[in-house]
C-alpha positions as CSV (number, residue, x, y, z in Angstrom):
1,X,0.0,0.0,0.0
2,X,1.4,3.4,-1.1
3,X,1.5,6.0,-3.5
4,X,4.7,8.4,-4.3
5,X,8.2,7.2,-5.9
6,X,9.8,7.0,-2.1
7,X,7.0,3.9,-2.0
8,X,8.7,2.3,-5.4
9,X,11.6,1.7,-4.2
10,X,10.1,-0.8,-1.4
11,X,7.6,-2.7,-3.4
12,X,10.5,-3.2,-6.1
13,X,13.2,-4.7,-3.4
14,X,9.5,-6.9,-2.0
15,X,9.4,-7.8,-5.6
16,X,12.5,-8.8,-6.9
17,X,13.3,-10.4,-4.1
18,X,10.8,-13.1,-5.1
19,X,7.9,-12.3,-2.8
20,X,4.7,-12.9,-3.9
21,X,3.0,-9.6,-4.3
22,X,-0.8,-10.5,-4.2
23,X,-2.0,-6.9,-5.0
24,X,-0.8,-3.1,-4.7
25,X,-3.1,-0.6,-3.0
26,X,-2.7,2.7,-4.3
27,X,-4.3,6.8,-4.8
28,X,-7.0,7.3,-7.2
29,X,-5.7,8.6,-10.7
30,X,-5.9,12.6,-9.9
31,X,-6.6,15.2,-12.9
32,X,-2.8,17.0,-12.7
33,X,-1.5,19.7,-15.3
34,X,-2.6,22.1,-17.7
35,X,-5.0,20.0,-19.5
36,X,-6.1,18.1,-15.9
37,X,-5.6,14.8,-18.0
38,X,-5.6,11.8,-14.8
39,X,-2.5,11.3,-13.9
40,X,-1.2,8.1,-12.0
41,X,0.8,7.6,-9.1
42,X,4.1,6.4,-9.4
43,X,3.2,3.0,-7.0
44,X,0.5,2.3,-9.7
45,X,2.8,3.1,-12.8
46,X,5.4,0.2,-11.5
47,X,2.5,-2.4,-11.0
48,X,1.2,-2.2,-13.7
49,X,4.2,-2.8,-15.1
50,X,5.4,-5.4,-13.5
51,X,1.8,-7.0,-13.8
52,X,0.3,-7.0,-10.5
53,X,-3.0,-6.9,-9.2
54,X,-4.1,-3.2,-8.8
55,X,-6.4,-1.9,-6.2
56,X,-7.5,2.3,-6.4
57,X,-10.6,2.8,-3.0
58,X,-12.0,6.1,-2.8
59,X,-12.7,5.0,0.2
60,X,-11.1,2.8,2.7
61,X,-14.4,1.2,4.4
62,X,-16.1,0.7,1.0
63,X,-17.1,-2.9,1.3
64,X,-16.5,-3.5,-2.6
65,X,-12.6,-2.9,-1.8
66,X,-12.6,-4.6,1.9
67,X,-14.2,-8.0,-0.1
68,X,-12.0,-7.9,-2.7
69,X,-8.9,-7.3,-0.3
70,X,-10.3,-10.2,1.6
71,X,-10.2,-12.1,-1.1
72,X,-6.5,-11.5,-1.6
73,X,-5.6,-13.3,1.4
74,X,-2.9,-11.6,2.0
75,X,-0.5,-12.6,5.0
76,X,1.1,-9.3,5.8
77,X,0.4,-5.8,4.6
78,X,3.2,-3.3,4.0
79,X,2.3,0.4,3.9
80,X,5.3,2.9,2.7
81,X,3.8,6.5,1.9
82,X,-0.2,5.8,1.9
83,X,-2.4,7.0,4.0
84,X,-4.1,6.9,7.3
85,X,-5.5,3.1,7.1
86,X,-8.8,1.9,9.4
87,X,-8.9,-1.2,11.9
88,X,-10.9,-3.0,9.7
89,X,-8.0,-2.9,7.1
90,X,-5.1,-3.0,9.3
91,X,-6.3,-5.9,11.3
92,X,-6.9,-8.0,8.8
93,X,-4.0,-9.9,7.1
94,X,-3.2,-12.5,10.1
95,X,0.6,-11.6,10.4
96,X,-0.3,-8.0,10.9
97,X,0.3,-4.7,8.7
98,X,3.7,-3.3,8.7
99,X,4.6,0.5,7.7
100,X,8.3,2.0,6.6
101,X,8.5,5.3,8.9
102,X,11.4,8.1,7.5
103,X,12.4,9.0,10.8
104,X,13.2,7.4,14.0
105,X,10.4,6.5,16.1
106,X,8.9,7.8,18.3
107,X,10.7,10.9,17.1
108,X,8.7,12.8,14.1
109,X,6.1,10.9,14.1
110,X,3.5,12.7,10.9
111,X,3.3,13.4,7.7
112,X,6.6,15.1,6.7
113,X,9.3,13.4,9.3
114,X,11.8,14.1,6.5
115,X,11.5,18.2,6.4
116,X,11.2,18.6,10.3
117,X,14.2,16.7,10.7
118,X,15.9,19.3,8.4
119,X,14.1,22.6,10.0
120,X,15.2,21.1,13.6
121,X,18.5,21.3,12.8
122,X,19.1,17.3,13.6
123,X,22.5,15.2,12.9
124,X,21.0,12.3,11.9
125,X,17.9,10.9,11.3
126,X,17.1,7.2,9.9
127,X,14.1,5.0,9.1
128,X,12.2,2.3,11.2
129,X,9.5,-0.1,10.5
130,X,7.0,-0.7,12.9
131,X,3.1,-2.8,13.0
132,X,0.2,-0.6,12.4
133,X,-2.2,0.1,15.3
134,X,-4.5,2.7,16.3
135,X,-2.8,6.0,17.0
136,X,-0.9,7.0,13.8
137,X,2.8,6.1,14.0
138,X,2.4,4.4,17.8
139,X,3.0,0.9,16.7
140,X,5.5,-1.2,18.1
141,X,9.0,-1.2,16.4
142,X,10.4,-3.8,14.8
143,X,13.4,-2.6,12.9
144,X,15.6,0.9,12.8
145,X,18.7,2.2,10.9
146,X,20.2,5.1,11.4
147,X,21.6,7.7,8.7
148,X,23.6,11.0,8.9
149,X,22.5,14.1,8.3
150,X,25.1,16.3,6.3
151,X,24.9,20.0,6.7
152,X,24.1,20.5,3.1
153,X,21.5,18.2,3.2
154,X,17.9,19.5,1.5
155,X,14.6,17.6,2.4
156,X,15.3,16.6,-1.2
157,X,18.6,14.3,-1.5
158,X,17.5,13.0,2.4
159,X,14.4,11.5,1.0
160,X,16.4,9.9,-1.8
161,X,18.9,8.2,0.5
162,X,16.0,7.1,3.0
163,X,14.1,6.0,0.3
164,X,17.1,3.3,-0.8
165,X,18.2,2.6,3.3
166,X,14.0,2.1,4.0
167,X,13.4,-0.5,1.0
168,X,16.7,-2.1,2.6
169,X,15.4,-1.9,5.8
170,X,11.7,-3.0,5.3
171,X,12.9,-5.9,3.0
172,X,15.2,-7.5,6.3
173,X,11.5,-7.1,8.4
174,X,9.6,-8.9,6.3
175,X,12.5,-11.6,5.9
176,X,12.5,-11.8,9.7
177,X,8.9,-11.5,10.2
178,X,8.7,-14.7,8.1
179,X,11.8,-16.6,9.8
180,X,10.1,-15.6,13.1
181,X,12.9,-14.1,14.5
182,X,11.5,-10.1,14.7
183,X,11.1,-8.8,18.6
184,X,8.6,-5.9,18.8
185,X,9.7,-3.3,20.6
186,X,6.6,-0.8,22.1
187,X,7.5,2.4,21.7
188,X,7.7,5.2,24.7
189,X,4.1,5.7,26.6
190,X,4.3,9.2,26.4
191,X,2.6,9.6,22.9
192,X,1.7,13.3,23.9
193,X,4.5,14.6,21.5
194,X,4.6,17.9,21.4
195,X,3.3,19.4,18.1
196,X,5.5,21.6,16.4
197,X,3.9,24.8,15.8
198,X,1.6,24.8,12.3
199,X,2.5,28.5,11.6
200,X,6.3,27.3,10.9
201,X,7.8,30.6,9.6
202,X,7.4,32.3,12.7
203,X,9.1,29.8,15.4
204,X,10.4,26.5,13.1
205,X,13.1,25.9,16.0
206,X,10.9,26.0,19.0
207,X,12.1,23.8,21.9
208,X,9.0,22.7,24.1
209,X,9.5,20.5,27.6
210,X,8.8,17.3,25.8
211,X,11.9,15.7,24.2
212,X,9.8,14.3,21.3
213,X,9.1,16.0,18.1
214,X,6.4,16.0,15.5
215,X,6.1,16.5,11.9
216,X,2.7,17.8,10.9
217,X,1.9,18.1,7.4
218,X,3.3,21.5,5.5
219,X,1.5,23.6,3.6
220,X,2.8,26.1,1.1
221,X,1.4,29.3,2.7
222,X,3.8,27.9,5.8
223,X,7.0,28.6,4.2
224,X,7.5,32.3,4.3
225,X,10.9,32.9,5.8
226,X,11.1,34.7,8.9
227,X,14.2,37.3,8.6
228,X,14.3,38.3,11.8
229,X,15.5,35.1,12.8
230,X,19.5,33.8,12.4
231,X,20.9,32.6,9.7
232,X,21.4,28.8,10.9
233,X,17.7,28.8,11.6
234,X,16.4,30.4,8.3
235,X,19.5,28.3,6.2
236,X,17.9,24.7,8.3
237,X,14.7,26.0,7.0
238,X,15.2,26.7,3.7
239,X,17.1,23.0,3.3
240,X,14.3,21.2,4.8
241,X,11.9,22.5,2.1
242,X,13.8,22.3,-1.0
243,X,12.8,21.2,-3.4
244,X,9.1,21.3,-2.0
245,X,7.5,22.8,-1.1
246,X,9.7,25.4,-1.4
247,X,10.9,28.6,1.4
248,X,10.0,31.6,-0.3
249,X,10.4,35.6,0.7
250,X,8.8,38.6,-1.9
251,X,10.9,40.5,-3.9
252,X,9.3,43.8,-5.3
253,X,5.9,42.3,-4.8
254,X,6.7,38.6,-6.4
255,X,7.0,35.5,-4.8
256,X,10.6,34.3,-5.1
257,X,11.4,30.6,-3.9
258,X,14.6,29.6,-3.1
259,X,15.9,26.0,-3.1
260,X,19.6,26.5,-2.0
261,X,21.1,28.9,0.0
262,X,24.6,30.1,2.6
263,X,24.9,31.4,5.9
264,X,27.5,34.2,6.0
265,X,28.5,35.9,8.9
266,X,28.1,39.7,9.4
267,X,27.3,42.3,11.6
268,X,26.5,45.2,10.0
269,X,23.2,47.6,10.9
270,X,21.2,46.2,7.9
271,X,17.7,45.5,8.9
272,X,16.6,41.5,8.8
273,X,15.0,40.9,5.3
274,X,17.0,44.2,3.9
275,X,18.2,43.0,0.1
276,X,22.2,43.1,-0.9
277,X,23.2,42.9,-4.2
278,X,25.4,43.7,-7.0
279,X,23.1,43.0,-9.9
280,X,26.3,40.6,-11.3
281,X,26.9,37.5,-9.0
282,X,25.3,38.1,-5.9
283,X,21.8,38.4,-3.9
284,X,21.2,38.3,-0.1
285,X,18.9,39.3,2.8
286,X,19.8,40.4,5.9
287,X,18.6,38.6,9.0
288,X,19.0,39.1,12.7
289,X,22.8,38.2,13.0
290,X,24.1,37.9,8.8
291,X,23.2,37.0,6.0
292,X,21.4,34.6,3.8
293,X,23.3,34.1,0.4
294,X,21.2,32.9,-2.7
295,X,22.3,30.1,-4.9
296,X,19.2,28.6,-6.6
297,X,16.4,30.5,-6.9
298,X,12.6,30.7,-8.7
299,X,10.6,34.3,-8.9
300,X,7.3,34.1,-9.4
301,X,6.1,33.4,-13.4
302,X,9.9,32.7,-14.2
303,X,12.0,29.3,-14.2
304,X,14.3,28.0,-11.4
305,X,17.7,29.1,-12.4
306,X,21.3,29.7,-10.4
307,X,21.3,32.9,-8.9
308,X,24.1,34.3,-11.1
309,X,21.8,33.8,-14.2
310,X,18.9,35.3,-12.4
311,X,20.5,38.5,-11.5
312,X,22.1,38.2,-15.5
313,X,18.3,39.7,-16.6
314,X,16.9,41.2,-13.8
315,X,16.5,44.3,-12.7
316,X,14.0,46.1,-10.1
């Protein structure tokens, strides 16, 4: 059961590995572009090439998809990427449903463990698997790895390595799940995590009592950059949203994204969010104790280019 690319990469090491795949679970086909033709998701695109039983519910409880997924009778369920599943589903293979986490339990437990772990300003990060029960991401663990976190590291190129170290990872569960040999591991009582604040751009870093993060969904409108803030705080933020959904600020009125960025020192009097530049190789705002320099950048109604190309045929 899933639905993105980071998903593929799991049901292909499940697949070539020999298992036998009984059906895939995947999103509806979604209108998507200019000419909002349907548009499939990348789980569905690799079963269907590979040949395998396809299943697209609307709905979760509908008892069309429940018989049919009856029918299946499957002996374990995976989940990488999907979405929130009910008891009726979950319960119902008798070895139990599993799901690929990217994070490390209970730490960042939500939709977008991969960004927060960016924005937080973590070391490292990793992926676990655990069995599906009530309370989203609460299940007991059964495996974990852990990965760096390199200071350059965007939300992008972290997904891509956790994507390759999670098939890994969920491929040794299911091997061990079938030798017997797993141990669950319950994970900490205290399941009142600490929510990290929706409105993201005004206090990304906060630290609250709890030790335990979470990683709520992000929405576009949360990723204007905050200038008053330092530069290591607006440069984790900007990394743990590129390439989507993006940081952005406004220049001259325009919304202008940016995807990679530097910290440089400085304490001039410049007001946070004041713009530097020499119109030739270099843009950069001001914040509470620096600068942010821009690398890669996308203004509104233009493409993304390298800032140097940008400033090549632009003025204000």
């Amino acid at each position: 059961m899933g639905t993105p690319e980071f998903a593929v990469a799991s049901l292909d090491k499940l697949f070539e590995a020999g298992y036998n795949i009984v059906g895939v679970v995947t999103a509806p086909d979604k209108p998507a572009g200019r000419g909002m033709k349907l548009s499939e998701s990348a789980v569905k695109k690799y079963a269907a090439e590979k040949g395998l039983k396809i299943l697209q519910p609307v709905k979760l409880k509908e008892p069309a998809f429940l018989d049919e997924l009856r029918s299946l009778k499957a002996d374990v369920q995976v989940v990488v990427a999907f979405r929130m599943l009910p008891e009726v589903v979950w319960n119902m293979p008798p070895m139990g449903t599993i799901n690929l986490h990217a994070s490390l339990l209970p730490q960042y437990r939500g939709a977008a463990p991969i960004n927060w772990a960016i924005i937080n300003g973590e070391k490292e990060t990793g992926v676990t698997t655990f069995k599906l029960q009530q309370e989203i991401d609460t299940g007991n663990i059964l495996l974990q790895e852990k990965i760096p976190i390199a200071h350059d590291e965007t939300a992008g190129s972290l997904h891509d390595k956790l994507m390759v170290t999670g098939a890994d990872l969920l491929l040794k569960t299911v091997r061990e799940l079938q030798n017997g040999t797993l141990k669950e591991i319950p994970q900490d009582s205290s399941s009142n995590i600490n929510p990290s604040p929706l409105n993201i751009h005004h206090s990304p870093l906060t630290i609250a009592p709890s030790p335990l993060h979470s990683a709520p969904k992000i929405f576009p409108a949360d990723c204007e950059i905050n200038w008053n803030q330092s530069s290591g705080t607006i440069y984790n933020f900007i990394r743990g949203l590129s390439p989507y959904p993006a940081a952005f600020t406004f220049l001259n009125g325009k919304k202008l994204k940016i995807f990679s960025a530097e910290k440089e020192p400085g304490n001039d009097k410049n007001k946070p969010g004041a713009m530097i530049t020499d119109y030739k190789s270099y843009l950069k705002f001001a914040t509470s104790d620096g600068y942010i320099q821009l690398r890669e950048i996308q203004l509104e109604g233009k493409k993304r280019m390298k800032i140097e190309d940008f400033l090549r045929g632009w003025r204000p």
